[in-house]
C-alpha positions as CSV (number, residue, x, y, z in Angstrom):
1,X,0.0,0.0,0.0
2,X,3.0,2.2,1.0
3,X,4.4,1.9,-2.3
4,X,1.6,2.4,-4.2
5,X,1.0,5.2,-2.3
6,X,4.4,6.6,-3.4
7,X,3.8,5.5,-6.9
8,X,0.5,7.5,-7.1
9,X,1.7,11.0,-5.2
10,X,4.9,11.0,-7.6
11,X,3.3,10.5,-10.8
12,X,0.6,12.9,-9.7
13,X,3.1,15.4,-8.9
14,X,5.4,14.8,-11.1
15,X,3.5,15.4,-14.3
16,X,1.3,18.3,-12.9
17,X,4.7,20.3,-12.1
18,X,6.2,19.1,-15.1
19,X,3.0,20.6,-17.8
20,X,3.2,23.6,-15.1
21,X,6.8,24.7,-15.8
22,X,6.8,23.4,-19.4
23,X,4.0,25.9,-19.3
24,X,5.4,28.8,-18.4
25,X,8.7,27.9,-20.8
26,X,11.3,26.8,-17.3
27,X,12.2,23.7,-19.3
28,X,15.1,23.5,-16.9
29,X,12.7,22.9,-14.0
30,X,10.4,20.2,-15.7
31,X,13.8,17.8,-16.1
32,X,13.6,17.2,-12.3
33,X,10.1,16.4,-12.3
34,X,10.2,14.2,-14.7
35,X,12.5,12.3,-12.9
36,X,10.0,12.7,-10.2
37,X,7.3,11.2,-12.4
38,X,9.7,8.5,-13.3
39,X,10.0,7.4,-10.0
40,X,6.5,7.0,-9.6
41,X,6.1,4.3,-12.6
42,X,9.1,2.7,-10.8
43,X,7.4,2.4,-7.2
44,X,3.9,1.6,-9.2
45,X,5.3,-1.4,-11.2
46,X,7.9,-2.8,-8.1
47,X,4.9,-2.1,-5.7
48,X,3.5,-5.9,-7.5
49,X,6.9,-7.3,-5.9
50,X,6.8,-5.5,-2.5
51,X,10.0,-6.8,-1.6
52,X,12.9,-5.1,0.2
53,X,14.6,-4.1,-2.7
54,X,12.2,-2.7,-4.1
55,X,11.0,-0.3,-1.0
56,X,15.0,0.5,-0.9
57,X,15.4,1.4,-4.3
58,X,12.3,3.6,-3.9
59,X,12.8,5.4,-0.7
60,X,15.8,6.0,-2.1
61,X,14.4,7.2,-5.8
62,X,12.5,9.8,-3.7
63,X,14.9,11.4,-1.5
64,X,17.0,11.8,-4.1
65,X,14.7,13.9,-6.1
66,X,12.8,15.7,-2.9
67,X,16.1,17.1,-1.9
68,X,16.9,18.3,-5.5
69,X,13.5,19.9,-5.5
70,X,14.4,21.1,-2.2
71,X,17.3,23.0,-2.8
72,X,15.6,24.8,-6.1
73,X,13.0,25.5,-3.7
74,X,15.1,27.6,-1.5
75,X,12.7,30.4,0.1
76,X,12.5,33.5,-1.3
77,X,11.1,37.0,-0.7
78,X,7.8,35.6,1.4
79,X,7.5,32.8,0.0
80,X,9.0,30.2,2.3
81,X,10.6,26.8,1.4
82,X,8.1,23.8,0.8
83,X,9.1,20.7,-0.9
84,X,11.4,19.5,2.4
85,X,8.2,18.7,3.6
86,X,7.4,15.5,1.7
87,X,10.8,14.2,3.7
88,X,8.6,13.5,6.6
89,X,6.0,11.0,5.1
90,X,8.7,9.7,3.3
91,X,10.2,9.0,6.7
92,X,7.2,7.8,8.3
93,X,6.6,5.0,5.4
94,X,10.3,3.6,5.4
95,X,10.1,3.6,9.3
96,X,6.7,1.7,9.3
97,X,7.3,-0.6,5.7
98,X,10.0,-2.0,6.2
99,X,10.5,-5.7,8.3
100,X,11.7,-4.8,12.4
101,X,15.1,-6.8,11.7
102,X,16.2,-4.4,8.3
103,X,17.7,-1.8,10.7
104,X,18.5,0.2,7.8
105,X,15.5,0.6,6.2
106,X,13.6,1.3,9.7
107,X,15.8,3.5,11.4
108,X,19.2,4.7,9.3
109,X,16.9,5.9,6.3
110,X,14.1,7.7,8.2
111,X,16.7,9.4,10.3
112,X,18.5,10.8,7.1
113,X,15.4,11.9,6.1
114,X,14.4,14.1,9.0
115,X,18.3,15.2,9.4
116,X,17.8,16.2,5.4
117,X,14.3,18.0,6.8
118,X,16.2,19.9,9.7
119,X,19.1,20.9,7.5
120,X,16.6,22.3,4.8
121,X,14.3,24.0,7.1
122,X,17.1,25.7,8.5
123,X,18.5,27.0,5.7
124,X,21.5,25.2,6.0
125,X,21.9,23.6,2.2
126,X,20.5,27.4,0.9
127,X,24.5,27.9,-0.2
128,X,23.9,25.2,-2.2
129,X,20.6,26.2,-4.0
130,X,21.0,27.0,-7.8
131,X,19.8,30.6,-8.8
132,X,17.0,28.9,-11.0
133,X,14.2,29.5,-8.8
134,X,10.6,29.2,-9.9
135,X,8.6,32.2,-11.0
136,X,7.4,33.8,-8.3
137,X,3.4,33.6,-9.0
138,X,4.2,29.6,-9.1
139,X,6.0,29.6,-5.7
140,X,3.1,31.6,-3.9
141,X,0.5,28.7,-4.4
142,X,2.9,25.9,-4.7
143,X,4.0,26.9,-1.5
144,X,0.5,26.0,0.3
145,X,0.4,23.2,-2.1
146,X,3.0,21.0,-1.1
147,X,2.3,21.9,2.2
148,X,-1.1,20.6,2.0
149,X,-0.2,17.3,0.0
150,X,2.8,16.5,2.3
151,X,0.4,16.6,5.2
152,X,-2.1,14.6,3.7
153,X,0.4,12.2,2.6
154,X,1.7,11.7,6.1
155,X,-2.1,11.6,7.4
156,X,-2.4,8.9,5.0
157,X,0.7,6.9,6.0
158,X,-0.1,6.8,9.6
159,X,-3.9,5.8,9.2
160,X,-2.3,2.5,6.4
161,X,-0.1,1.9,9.9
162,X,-2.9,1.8,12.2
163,X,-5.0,-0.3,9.9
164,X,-1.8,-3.0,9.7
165,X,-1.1,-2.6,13.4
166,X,-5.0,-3.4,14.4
167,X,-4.8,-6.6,11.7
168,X,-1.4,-7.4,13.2
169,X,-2.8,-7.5,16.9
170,X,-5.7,-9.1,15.9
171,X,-3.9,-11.6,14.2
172,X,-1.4,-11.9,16.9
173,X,-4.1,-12.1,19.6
174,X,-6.0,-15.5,17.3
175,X,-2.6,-17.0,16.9
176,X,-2.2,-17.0,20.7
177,X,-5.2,-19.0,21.3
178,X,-4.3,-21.1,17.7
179,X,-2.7,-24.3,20.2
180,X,-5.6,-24.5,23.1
181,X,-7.9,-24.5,20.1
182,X,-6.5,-27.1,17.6
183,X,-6.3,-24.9,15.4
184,X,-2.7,-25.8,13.9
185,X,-2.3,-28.5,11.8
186,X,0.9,-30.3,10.0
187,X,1.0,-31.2,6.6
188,X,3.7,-33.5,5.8
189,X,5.7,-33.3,2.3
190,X,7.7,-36.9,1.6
191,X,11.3,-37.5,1.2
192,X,12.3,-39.6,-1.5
193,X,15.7,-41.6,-2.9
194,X,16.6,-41.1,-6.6
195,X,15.7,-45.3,-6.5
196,X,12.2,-43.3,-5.9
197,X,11.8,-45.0,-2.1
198,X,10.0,-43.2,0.3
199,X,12.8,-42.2,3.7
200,X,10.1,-40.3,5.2
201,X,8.9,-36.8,5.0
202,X,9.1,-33.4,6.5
203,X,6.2,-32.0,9.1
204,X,4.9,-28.4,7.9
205,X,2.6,-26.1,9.6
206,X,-0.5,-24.9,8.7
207,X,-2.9,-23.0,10.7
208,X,-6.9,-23.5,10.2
209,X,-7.8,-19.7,10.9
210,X,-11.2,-19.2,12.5
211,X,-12.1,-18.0,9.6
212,X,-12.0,-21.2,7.8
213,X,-9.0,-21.1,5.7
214,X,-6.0,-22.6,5.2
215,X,-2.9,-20.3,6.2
216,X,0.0,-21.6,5.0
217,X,3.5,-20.0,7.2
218,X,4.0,-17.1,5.3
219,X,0.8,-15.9,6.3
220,X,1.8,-16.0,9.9
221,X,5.3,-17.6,10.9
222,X,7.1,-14.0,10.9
223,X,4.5,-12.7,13.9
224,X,4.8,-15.9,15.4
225,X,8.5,-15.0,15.9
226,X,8.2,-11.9,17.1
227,X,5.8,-12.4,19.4
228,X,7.9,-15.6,20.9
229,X,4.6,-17.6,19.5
230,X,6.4,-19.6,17.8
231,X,8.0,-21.6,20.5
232,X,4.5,-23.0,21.7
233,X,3.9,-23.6,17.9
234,X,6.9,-25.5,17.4
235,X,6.2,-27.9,20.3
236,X,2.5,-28.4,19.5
237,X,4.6,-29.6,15.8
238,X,7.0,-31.7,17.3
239,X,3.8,-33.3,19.2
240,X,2.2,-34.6,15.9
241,X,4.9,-35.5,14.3
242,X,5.6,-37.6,17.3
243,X,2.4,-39.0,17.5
244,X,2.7,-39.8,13.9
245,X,5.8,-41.7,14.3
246,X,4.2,-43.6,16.7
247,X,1.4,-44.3,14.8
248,X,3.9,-45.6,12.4
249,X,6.2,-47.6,14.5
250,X,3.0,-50.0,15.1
251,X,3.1,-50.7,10.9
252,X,6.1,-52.9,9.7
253,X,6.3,-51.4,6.8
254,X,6.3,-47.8,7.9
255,X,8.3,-48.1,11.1
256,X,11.3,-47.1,9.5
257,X,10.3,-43.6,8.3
258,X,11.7,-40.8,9.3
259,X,9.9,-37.2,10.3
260,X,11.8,-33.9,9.4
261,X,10.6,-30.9,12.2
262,X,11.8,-27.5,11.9
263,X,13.5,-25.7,14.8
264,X,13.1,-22.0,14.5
265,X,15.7,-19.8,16.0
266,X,14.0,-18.1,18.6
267,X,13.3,-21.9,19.7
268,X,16.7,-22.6,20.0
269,X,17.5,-19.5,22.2
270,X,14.4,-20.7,24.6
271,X,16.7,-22.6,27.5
272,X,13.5,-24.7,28.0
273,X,14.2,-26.4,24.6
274,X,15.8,-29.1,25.1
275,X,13.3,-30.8,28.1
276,X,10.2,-29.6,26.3
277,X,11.4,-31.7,23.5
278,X,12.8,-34.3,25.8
279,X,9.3,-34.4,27.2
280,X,7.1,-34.6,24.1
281,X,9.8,-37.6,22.5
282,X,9.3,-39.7,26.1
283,X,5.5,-39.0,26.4
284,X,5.1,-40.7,22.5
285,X,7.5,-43.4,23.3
286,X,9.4,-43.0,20.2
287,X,12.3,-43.7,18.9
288,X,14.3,-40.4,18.9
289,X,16.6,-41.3,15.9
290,X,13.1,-41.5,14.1
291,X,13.4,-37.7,14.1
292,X,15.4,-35.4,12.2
293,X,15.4,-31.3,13.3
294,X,16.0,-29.0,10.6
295,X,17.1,-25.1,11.5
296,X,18.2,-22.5,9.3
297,X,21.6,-20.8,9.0
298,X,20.0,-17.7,10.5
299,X,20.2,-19.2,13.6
300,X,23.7,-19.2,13.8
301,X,23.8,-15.9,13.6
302,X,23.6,-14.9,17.2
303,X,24.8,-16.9,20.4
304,X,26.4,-19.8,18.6
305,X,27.7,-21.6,21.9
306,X,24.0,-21.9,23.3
307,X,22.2,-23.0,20.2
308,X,25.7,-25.4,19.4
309,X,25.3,-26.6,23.0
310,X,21.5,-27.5,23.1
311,X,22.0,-29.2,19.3
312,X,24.8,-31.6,20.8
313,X,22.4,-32.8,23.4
314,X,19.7,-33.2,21.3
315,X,21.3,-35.2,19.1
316,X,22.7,-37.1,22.0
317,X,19.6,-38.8,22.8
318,X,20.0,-40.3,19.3
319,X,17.7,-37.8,17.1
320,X,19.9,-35.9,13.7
321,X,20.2,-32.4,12.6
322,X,19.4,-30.6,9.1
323,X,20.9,-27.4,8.1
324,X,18.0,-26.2,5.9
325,X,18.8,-23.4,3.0
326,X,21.9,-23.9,2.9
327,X,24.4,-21.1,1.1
328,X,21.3,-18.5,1.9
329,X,22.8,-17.7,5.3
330,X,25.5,-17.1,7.9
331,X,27.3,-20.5,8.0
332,X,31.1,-20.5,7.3
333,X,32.4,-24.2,6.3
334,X,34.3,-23.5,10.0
335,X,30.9,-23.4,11.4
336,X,29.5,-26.3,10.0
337,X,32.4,-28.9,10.6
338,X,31.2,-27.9,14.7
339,X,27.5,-28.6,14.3
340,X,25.8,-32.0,14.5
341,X,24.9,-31.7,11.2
342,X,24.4,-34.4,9.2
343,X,22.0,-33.3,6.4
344,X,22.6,-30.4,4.4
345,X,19.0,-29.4,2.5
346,X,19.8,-27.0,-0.8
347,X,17.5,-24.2,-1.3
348,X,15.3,-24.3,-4.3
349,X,16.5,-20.9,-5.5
350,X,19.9,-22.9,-5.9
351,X,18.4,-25.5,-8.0
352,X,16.2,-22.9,-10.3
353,X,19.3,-21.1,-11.0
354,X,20.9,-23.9,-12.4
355,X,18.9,-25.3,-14.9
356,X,19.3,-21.6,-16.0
357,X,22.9,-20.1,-15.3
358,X,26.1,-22.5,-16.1
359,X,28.2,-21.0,-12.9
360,X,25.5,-21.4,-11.4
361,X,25.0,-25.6,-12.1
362,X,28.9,-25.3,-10.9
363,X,27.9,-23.9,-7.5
364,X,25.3,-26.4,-7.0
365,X,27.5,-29.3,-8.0
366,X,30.1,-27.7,-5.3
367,X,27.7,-27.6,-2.4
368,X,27.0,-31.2,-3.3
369,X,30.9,-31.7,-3.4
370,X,31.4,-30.2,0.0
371,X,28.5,-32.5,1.7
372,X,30.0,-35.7,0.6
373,X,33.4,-34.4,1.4
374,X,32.2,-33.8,4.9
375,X,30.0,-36.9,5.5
376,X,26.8,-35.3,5.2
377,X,24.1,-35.9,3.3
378,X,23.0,-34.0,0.5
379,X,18.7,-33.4,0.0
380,X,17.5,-30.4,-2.6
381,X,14.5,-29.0,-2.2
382,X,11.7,-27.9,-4.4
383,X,12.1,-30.4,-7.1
384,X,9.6,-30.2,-9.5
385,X,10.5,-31.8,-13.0
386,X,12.2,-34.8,-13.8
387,X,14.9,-32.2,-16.1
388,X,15.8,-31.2,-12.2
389,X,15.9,-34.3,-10.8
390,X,18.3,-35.6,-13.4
391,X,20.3,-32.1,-13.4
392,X,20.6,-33.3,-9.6
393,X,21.5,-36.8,-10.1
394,X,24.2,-36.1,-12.6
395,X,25.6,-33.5,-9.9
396,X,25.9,-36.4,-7.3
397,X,22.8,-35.5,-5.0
398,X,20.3,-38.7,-4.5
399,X,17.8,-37.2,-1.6
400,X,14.7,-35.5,-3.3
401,X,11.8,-33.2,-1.6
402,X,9.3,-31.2,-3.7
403,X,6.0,-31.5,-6.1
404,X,7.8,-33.6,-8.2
405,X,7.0,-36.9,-5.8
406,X,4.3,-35.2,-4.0
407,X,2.9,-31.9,-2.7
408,X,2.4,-31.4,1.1
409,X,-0.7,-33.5,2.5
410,X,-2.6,-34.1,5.9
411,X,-1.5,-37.4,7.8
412,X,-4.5,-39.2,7.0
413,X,-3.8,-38.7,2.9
414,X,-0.2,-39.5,3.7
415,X,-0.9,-43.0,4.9
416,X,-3.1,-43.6,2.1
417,X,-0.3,-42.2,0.0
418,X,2.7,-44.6,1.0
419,X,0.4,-47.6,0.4
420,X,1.0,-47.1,-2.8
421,X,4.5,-46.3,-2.7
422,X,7.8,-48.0,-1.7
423,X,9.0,-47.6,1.6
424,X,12.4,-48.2,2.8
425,X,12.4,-51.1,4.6
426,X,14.9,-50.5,7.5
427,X,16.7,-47.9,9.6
428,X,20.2,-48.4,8.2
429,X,19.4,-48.1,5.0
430,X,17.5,-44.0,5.2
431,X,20.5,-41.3,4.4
């Protein structure tokens, strides 16, 4: 919304100042707001993308041409600077847009902008102004103008962050009561050989909103760290996917499947970790090398010792580590040779690039390389044609995961699933 926002007060602008001054024959003035206008298509077409690249490139897109405005707008006579102004909203939408962890874009950026705002409302860049101001006649009106629109504009941005902030806490507040109400459910996505044998599968969460639907963790995972939700999340996982080893063990055929579970990071700084999971694990009488916990390399990134520590006891009592993403994060080859790691799972942005880019096939066949060089075991991600899955093959990987062999699916359509699949047959023989 922010960016659209953007996209529509630039182009606005941008061409009525530019017909204004082409107008009145200041060709030299219209340049700038073309640029202006310019911007605007840019934040229009990357607000479809809303990523934060785009919001940086811009935020930056429109400071750059507000303070070039700015300092052609230095005051004059009565007429008193203006076009500083829009620096505030500006600030207020990079300080509300961007994620809480982009420190940058939340607190570096809006600060430059309201140090940029000071400077120019002090007069301290007037040295700096070029002598081609705008007639005077345009400056009286354009004066209460942009005074008017940059107020509007930051009336605006504050009323899209208290609409976000109410769905946010409302959001927040259903999540919290998501585990006493049963509301989240794990969908499990199988793990295959390249024989085609079923190892096991990986449990996912899914949250059946009040509402009805189906929420899939983008639509919820990032709050649920924030708000430290996600530990009581994690566990009420861990929980079906040990009852649904259990359920298993009782099959001969499916005893010797394994269950993926992912470990998030602020998990893994909770000191309660490790006997929560010890707890769930003895409650479902399991067998705990049955279970494999997969965390990402963001998780490394703070307080290595504690998470190393409660990894090493976890895998003590017999269950096996993931490093999920790998190459996406903070993991040095260092790093890794001192986890309990014994799965490395390759991002699917990896594998897409490959089947495109050349250097980029080499870097996947590398990352391959490196697992077998250091006992691991090697599983890609988001395979989904058999061109990958050769591509794969060829580069030495032989553990698949991805719409290819299956897409994600409740336990009950699981079960009926494997029967029709083959299953490895004993412990020894799963990667």
């Amino acid at each position: 919304m922010i960016l659209k926002l953007a996209g529509v007060a630039c182009i606005g602008l941008g061409l009525a100042w530019t017909l204004c001054y082409l107008y009145f024959g200041r060709y030299e003035l219209s340049v700038v707001f073309i640029g202006l206008t310019g911007v605007g298509v840019l934040a229009r077409h990357r607000s479809k993308r809303s990523d934060s690249s785009s919001l940086l490139v811009v935020a930056h897109g429109v400071f750059v041409v507000v303070c070039a405005i700015s300092l052609i707008d230095a005051p004059i006579a009565w007429v008193p600077r203006s076009a500083h102004l829009f620096l505030l909203p500006l600030a207020a939408g990079a300080a509300f847009t961007f994620e809480r962890h982009e420190r940058y874009g939340t607190l570096i950026f809006p600060l430059i902008c309201i140090a940029a705002f000071v400077a120019f409302a002090m007069g301290a860049l007037d040295p700096l102004a070029p002598a081609i101001s705008p007639p005077l006649e345009v400056r009286a009106w354009g004066a209460k103008l942009n005074t008017t629109t940059s107020m509007l504009l930051l009336a605006v941005v504050f009323a899209i962050y208290r609409i976000d902030s109410g769905k946010r806490l409302r959001l927040e507040r259903e999540l919290g009561r998501a585990v006493r109400n049963g509301e989240i459910e794990v969908y499990f996505q199988p793990q295959v050989r390249d024989s085609g044998i079923v190892t096991g599968a990986e449990a996912l969460v899914r949250w059946r909103h009040p509402s009805g639907k189906l929420l899939s963790p983008d639509a919820f995972i990032d709050l649920a760290e924030e708000s430290t939700l996600i530990c009581e999340i994690g566990l009420e996982v861990l929980r079906q996917a040990c009852e649904t080893l259990s359920h298993w063990s009782a099959n001969p055929r499916t005893q010797a499947l394994r269950l993926a579970v992912n470990i998030s990071p602020v998990q893994l700084q909770d000191p309660s970790l490790v006997s929560s999971v010890s707890r769930i694990i003895r409650e479902a009488g399991i067998d705990p090398s049955l279970l494999e916990f997969e965390l990402t390399e963001t998780a490394l990134a703070t307080d290595t010792s504690a998470v190393l520590e409660r990894m090493e006891v976890l895998a003590s009592s017999g269950a096996s580590w993931a490093l999920d993403d790998f190459g996406t994060g903070y993991s040095s080859l260092a790093t890794l040779r001192t986890l309990p790691v014994r799965k490395l799972k390759i991002d699917r942005q990896f594998l897409i690039e490959a089947t495109r880019q050349e250097r980029a096939q080499q870097l996947l066949g590398k990352i391959i390389e490196i697992s077998h060089v250091m006992g691991m075991c090697a599983l890609a991600e988001g395979v989904e044609t058999t061109d990958q899955r050769e591509l794969l093959t060829r580069l030495g990987c032989d553990h698949f995961q991805g719409y290819l062999f299956a897409q994600p699916m409740p336990r009950e359509e699981l079960n009926k699933w494997l029967g029709h699949q083959p299953i490895t047959a004993t412990l020894s023989a799963v990667g």
